[in-house]
C-alpha positions as CSV (number, residue, x, y, z in Angstrom):
1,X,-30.8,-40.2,146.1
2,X,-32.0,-39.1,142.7
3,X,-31.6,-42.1,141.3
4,X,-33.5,-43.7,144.1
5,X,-36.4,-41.5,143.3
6,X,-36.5,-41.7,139.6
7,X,-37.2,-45.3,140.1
8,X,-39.9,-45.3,142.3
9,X,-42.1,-42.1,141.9
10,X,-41.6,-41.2,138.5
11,X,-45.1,-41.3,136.4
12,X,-43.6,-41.5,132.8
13,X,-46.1,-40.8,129.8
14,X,-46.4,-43.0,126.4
15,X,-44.3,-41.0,125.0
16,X,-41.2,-41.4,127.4
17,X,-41.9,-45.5,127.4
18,X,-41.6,-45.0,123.6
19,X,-38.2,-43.6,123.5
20,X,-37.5,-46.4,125.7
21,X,-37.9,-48.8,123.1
22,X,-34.0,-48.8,122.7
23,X,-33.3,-50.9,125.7
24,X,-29.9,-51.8,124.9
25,X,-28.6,-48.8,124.9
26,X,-27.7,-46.4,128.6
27,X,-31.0,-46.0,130.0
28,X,-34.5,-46.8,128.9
29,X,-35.7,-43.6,129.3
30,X,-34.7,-40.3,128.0
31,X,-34.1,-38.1,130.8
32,X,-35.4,-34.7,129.5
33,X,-38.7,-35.6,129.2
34,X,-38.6,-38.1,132.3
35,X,-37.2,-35.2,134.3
36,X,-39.8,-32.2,132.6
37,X,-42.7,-31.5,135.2
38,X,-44.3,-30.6,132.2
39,X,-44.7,-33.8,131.1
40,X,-46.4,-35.1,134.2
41,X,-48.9,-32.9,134.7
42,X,-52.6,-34.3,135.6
43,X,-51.6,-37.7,133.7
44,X,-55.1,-39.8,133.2
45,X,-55.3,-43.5,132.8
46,X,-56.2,-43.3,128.4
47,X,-52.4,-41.8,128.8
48,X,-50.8,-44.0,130.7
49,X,-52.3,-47.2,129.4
50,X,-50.4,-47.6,126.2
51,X,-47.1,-46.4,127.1
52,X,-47.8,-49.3,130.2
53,X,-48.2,-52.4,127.7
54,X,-45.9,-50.6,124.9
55,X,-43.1,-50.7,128.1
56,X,-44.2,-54.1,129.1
57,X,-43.6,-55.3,125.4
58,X,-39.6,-54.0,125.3
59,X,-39.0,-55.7,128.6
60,X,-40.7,-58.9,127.9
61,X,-38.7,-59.0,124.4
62,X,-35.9,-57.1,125.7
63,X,-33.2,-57.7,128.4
64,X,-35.5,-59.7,130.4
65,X,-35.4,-62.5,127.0
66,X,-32.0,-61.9,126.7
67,X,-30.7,-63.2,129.8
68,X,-33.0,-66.0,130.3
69,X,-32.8,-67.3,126.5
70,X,-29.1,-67.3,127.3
71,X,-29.0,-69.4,130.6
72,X,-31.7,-71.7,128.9
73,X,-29.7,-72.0,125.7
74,X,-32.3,-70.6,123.2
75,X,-29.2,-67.5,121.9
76,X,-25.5,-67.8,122.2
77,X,-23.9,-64.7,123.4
78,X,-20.9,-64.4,121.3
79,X,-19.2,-61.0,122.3
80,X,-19.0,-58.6,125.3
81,X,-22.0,-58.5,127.5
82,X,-23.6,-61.1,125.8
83,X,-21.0,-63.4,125.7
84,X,-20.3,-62.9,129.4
85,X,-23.7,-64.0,130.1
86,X,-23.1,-67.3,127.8
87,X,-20.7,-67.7,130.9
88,X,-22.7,-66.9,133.7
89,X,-21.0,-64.1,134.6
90,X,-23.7,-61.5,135.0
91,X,-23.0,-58.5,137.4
92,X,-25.2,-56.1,139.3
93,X,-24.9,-53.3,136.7
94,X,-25.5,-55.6,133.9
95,X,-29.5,-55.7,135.5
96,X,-29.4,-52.2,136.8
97,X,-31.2,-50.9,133.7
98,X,-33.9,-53.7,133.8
99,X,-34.7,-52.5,137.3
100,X,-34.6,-49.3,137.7
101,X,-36.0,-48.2,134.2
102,X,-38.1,-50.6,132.7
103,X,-39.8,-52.5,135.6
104,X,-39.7,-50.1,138.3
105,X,-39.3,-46.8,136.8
106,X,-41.6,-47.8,134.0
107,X,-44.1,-50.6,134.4
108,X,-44.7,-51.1,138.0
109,X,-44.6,-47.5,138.7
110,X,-46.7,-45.9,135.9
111,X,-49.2,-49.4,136.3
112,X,-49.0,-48.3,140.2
113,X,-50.4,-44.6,139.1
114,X,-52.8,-46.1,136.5
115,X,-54.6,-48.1,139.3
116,X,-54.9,-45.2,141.7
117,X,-56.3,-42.8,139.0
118,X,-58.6,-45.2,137.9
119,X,-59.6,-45.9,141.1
120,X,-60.2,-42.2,142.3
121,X,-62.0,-41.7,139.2
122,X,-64.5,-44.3,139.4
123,X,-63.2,-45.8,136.8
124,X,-63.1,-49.7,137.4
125,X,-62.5,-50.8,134.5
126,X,-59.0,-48.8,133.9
127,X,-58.0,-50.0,137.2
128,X,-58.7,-53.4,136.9
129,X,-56.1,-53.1,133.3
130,X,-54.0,-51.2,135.7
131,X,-54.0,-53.8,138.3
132,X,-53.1,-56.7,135.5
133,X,-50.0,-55.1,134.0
134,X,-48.7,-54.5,137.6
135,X,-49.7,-58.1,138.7
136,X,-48.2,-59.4,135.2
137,X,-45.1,-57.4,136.0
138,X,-44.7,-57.7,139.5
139,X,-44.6,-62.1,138.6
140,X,-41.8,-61.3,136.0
141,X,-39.7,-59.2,138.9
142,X,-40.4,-61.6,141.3
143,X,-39.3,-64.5,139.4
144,X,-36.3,-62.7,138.2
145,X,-35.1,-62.0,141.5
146,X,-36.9,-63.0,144.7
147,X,-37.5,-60.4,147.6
148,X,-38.4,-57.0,145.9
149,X,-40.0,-53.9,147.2
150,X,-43.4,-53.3,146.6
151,X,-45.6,-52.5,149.7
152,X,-43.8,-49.7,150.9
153,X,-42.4,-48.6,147.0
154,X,-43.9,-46.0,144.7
155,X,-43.9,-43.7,148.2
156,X,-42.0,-40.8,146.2
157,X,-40.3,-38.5,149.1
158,X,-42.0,-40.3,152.0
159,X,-40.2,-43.1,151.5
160,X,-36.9,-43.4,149.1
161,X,-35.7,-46.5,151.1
162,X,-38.9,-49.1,150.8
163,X,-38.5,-52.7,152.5
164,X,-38.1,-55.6,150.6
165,X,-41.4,-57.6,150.6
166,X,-40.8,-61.7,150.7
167,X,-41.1,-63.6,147.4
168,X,-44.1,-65.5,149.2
169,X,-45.7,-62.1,150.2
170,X,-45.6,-60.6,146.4
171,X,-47.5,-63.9,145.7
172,X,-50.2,-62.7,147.8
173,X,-50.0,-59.7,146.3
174,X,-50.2,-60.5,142.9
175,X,-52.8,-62.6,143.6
176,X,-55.1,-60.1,145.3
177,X,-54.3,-57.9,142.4
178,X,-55.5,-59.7,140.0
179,X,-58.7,-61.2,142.0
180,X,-59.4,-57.8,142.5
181,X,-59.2,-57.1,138.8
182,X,-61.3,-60.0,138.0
183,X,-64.0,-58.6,139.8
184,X,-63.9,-54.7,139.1
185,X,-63.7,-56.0,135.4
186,X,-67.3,-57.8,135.8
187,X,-68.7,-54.2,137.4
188,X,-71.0,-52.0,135.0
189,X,-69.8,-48.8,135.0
190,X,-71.0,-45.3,132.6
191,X,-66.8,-43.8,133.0
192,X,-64.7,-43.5,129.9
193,X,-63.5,-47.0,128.7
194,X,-60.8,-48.4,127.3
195,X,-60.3,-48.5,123.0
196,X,-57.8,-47.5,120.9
197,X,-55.5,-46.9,124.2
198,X,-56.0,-50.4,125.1
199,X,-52.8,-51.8,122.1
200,X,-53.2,-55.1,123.8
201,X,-57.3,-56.1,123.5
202,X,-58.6,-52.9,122.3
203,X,-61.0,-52.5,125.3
204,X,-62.3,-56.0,124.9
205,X,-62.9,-56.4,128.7
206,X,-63.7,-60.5,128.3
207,X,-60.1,-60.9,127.0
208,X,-58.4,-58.7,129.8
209,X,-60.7,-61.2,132.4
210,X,-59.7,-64.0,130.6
211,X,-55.8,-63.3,130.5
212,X,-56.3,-62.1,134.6
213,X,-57.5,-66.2,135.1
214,X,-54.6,-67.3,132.9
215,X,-52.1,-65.3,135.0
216,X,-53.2,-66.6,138.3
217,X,-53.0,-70.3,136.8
218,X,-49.3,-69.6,135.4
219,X,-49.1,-68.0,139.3
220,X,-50.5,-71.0,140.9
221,X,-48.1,-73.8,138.8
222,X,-45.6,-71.3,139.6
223,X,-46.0,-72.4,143.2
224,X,-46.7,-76.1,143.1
225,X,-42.6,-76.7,144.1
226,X,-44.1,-75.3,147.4
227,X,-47.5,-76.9,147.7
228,X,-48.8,-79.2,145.8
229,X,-52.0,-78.3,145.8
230,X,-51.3,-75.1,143.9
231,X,-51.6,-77.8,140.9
232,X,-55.1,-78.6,141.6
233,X,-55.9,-74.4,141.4
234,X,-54.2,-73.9,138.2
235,X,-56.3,-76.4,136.6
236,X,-59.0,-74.7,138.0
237,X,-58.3,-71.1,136.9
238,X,-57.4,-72.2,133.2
239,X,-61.0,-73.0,132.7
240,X,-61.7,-69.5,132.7
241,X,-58.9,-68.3,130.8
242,X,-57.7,-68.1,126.9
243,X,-59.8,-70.2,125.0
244,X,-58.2,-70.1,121.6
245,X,-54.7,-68.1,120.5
246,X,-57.3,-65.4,119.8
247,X,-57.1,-64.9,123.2
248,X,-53.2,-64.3,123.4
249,X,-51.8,-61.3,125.1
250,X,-49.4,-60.1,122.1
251,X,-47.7,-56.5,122.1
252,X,-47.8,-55.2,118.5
253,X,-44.8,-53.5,117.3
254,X,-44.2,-51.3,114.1
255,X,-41.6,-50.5,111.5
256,X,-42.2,-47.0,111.7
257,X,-39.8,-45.9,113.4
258,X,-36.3,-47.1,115.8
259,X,-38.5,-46.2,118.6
260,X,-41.2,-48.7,118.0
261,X,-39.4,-51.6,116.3
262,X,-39.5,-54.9,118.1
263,X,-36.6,-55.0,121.0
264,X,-34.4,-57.9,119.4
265,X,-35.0,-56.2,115.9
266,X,-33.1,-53.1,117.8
267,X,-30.7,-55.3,119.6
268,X,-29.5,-57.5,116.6
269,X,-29.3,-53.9,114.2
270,X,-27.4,-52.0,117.2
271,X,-25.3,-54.7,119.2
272,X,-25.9,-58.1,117.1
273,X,-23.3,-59.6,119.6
274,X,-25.6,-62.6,119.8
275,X,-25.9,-65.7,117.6
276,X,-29.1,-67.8,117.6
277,X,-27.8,-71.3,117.9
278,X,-27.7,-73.4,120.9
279,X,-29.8,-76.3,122.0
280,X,-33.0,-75.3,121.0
281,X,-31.5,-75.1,117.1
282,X,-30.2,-78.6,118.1
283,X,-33.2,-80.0,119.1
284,X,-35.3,-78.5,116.5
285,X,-33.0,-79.7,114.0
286,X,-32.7,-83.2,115.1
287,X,-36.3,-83.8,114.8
288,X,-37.1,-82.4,112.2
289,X,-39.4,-79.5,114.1
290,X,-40.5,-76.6,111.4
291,X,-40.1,-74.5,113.6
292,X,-36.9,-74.2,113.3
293,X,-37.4,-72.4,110.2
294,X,-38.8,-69.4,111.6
295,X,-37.1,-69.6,114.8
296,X,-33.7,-69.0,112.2
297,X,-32.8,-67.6,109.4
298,X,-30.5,-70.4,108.2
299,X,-27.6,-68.7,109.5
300,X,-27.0,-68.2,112.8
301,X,-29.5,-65.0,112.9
302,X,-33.1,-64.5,114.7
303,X,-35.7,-65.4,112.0
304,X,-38.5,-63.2,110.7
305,X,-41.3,-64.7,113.1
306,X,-39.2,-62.7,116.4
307,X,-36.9,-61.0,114.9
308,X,-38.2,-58.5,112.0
309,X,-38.7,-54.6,113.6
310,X,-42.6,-55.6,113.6
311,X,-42.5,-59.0,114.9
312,X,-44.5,-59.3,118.0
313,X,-43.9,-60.2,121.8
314,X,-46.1,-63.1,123.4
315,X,-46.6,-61.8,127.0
316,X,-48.7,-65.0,127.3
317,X,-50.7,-67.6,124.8
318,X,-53.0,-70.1,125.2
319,X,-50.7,-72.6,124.0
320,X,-48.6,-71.6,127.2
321,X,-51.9,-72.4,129.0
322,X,-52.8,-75.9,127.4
323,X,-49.1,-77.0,128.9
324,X,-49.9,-75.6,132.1
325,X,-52.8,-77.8,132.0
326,X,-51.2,-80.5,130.6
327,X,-48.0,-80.4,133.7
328,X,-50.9,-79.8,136.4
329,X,-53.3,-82.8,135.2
330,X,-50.0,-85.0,134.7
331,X,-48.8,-84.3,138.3
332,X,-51.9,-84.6,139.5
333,X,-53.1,-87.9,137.9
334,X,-55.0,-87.2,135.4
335,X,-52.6,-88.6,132.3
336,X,-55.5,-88.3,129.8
337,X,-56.3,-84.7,130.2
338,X,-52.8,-84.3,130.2
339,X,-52.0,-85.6,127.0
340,X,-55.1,-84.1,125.6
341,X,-53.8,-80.7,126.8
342,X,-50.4,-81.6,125.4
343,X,-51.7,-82.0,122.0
344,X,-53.4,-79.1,122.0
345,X,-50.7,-76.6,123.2
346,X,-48.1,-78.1,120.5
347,X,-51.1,-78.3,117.8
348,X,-51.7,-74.4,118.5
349,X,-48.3,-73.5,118.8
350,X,-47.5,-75.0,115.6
351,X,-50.7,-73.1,114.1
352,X,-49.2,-69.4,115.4
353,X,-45.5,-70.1,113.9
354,X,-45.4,-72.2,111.0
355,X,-49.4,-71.7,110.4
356,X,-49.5,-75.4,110.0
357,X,-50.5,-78.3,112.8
358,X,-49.6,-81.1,110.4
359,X,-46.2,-81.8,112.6
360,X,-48.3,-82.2,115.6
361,X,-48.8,-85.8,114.9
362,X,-45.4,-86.4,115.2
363,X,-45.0,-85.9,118.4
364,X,-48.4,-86.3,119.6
365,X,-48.6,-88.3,122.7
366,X,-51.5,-90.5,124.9
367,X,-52.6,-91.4,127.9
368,X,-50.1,-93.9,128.3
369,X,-46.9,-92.3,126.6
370,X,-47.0,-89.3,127.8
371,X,-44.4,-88.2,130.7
372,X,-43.3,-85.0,132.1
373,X,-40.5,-84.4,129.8
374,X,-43.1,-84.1,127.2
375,X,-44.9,-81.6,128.5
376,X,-41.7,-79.5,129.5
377,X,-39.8,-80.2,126.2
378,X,-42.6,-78.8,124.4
379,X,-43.8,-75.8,126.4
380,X,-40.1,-74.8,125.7
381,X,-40.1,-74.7,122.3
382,X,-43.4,-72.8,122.3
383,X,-42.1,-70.0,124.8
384,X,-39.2,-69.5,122.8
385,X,-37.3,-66.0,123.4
386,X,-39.7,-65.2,126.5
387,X,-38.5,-65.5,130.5
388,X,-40.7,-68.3,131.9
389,X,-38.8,-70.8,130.1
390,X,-36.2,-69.9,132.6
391,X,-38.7,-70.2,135.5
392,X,-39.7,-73.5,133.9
393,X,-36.2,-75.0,134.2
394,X,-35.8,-73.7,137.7
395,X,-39.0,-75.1,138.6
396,X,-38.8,-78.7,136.7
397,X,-35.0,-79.1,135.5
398,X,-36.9,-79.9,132.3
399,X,-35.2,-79.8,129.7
400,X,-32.0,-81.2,131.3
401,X,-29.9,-78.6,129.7
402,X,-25.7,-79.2,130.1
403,X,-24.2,-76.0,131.7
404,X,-22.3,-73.8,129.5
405,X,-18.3,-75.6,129.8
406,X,-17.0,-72.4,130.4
407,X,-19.7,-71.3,133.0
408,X,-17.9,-69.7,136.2
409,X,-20.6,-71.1,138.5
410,X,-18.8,-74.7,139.4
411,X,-20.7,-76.7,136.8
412,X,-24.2,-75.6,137.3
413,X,-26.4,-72.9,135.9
414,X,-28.5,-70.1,137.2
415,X,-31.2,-69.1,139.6
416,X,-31.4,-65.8,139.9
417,X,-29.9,-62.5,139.3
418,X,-28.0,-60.2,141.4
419,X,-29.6,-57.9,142.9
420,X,-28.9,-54.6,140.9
421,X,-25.8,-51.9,141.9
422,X,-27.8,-49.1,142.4
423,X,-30.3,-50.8,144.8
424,X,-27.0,-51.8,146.4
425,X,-25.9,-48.2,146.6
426,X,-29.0,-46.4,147.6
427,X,-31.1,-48.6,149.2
428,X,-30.0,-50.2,152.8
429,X,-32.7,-52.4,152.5
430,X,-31.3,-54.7,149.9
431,X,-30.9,-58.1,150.1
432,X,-27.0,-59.2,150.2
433,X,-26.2,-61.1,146.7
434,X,-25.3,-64.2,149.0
435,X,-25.3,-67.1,147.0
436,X,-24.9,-65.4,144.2
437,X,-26.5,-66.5,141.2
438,X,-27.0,-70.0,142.2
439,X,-29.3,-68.4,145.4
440,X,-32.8,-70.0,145.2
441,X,-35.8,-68.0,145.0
442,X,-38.7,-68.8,147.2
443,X,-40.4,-71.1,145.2
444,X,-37.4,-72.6,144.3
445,X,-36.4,-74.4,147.4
């Protein structure tokens, strides 16, 4: 059971998420310090807080990008692990390491800590961060998988065996979470507050408020395959959140040092068995996007924009929010404040890679041209390298992507992962991998 336990009580300090950073190799976490009482003495949320976003930034960039660039096309795997994912052939240890260390034995379960601190301290503000990064993190799990444990996990020895919550339940969840947020953020309060800890908005509480409203919009389109109406309160929640790309929620990264480089930096200088071509390169090419100059370096490598050791990670950007505008005004009617949306997301995309809209005319669209393909073709090039492009596809089947010809799921491409060995092994409560990777999540039926 010590596995078990490691990935749902553990309260890992910055400096444990830092030696993370090398998620590509066995483990995120080094185990001395993870397994040193020392180290976990009286932790206080100004401790936990950057180690939670610094985490949140290797996951976002690391194996969770991996394996949904891959399916969606964006990287080629071209040897071992990689190239068995170009396939489809992804088993449960291959996601082990995303589980158990950097969502649950890191994020969700320091994030988890973070809020109850906070909370027992008084101090609303540190919990409302807290109760982002576990909302934020809790989406990306979700998505990833389906069911997944979070009402009875983070028990430590009460419970070592927690129940797997519903996909539509976690939705609930993370929405309370993040309504809750919303509102402690708004409170006054006299407590320490959040600065220099904070490496994503550097205590600016408007911004964290702002990205809680984007999230629960993303949240909301996320559902729409279910209800329909969930369109209607995505447009709604995006008037409150990111107003320009100042507004992005970026995790910095440094060249100081291996254990704060940029993840695909440390994956292309330790594994490199990946090549960045595929039909995003394609497309790019074809129509003359200049994008694809930063997106590549010209040959068949990760250009500087993602791929330098102090390149950033988008967790979110308010381009990403003008196209889930633009897809929620389109579906719901409303063609003009779609394509205005539309314009706007590629316009600032354009402006955070190339640092030029001029190509935005090119493929600018109106009332009357614009169609759902658009929207879709578009958003994915924008959230190159990051997960929802995968959740995108599974929600739309935009862009109509060919599977790979030597996939080994019968012609068609995935849904969702396998649910990792070692919940397999030490938790009863595990969903059977029925389906395998062509089972539908929740929102995906």
């Amino acid at each position: 059971m010590k596995t078990n336990i490691k990935k749902y009580t553990k309260v890992l300090l910055m400096v444990a998420v830092t030696l993370g950073a090398a998620s590509c190799k066995k483990g995120y976490f080094y185990d001395g310090i993870n397994n040193d009482p020392t180290q976990l003495q009286k932790p206080i949320p100004t401790n936990l807080l950057p180690g939670i976003i610094q985490s949140t930034g290797y996951e976002w960039g690391g194996d969770a990008s991996r394996f949904t660039s891959i399916f969606m096309q964006q990287v080629t795997g071209a040897a071992n692990q990689s190239y068995s994912a170009t396939n489809y052939s992804v088993s449960s240890d291959d996601v082990d390491n995303m589980w158990s260390f950097g969502l649950y034995g890191g994020i969700m379960n320091n994030a988890n800590a973070m809020v109850k601190l906070a909370d027992a301290n008084g101090q609303a503000h540190y919990a409302a961060i807290g109760r982002i990064l576990l909302a934020n993190a809790l989406g990306l799990t979700t998505d990833l998988w389906g069911d997944i444990p979070y009402s009875q996990a983070f028990q430590g020895n009460a419970n070592l065996q927690p129940k797997y919550d519903s996909q539509q339940q976690i939705y609930t969840t993370i929405d309370n979470l993040l309504t809750t947020a919303i509102t402690q953020l708004a409170a006054s309060e006299n407590s320490i507050q959040p600065g220099s800890d904070d490496k994503l908005y550097s205590g600016d509480l408007t911004k964290w408020t702002k990205f809680a409203h984007s999230l629960r919009a993303k949240f909301f389109l996320h559902l729409a395959k279910v209800d329909a109406s969930n369109y209607s309160k995505a447009i709604t929640e995006a008037q409150s959140g990111f107003t320009s790309s100042n507004d992005d929620a970026v995790v910095n990264f440094s060249e100081t040092s291996v254990n704060t480089e940029n993840p695909w930096s440390q994956f292309n200088s330790q594994r490199g068995d990946i090549e960045f071509t595929g039909y995003i390169y394609d497309l790019l090419n074809k129509n003359g996007d200049p994008r694809l100059d930063v997106y590549s370096d010209g040959g068949g490598g990760l250009g500087a924009l993602y791929g330098n050791s102090n390149s950033p990670v988008y967790l979110m950007s308010y381009d990403e929010l003008q196209f889930i505008i633009a897809e929620a005004q389109f579906q719901t009617g409303n063609k003009q404040a779609a394509a205005t949306a539309y314009n706007a997301g590629v316009a600032a995309n354009l402006g955070r890679t190339v640092g030029s809209s001029t190509y935005a005319a090119t493929v600018a669209k109106t009332s009357g041209s614009i169609a759902l393909n658009d929207i879709m073709t578009q958003k994915y090039i924008a959230n190159f390298l990051n997960p929802e492009v995968w959740t995108d596809w599974r929600r739309t089947g935009l862009p109509a992507l060919t599977p790979a010809a030597g996939g080994v799921l019968n012609g068609q491409i995935p849904r969702s992962l396998l649910y990792p060995s070692g919940e397999q092994r030490y938790n009863t409560n595990t969903p059977p991998n029925t389906g395998g990777m062509l089972r539908r999540v929740w929102w995906d039926k």
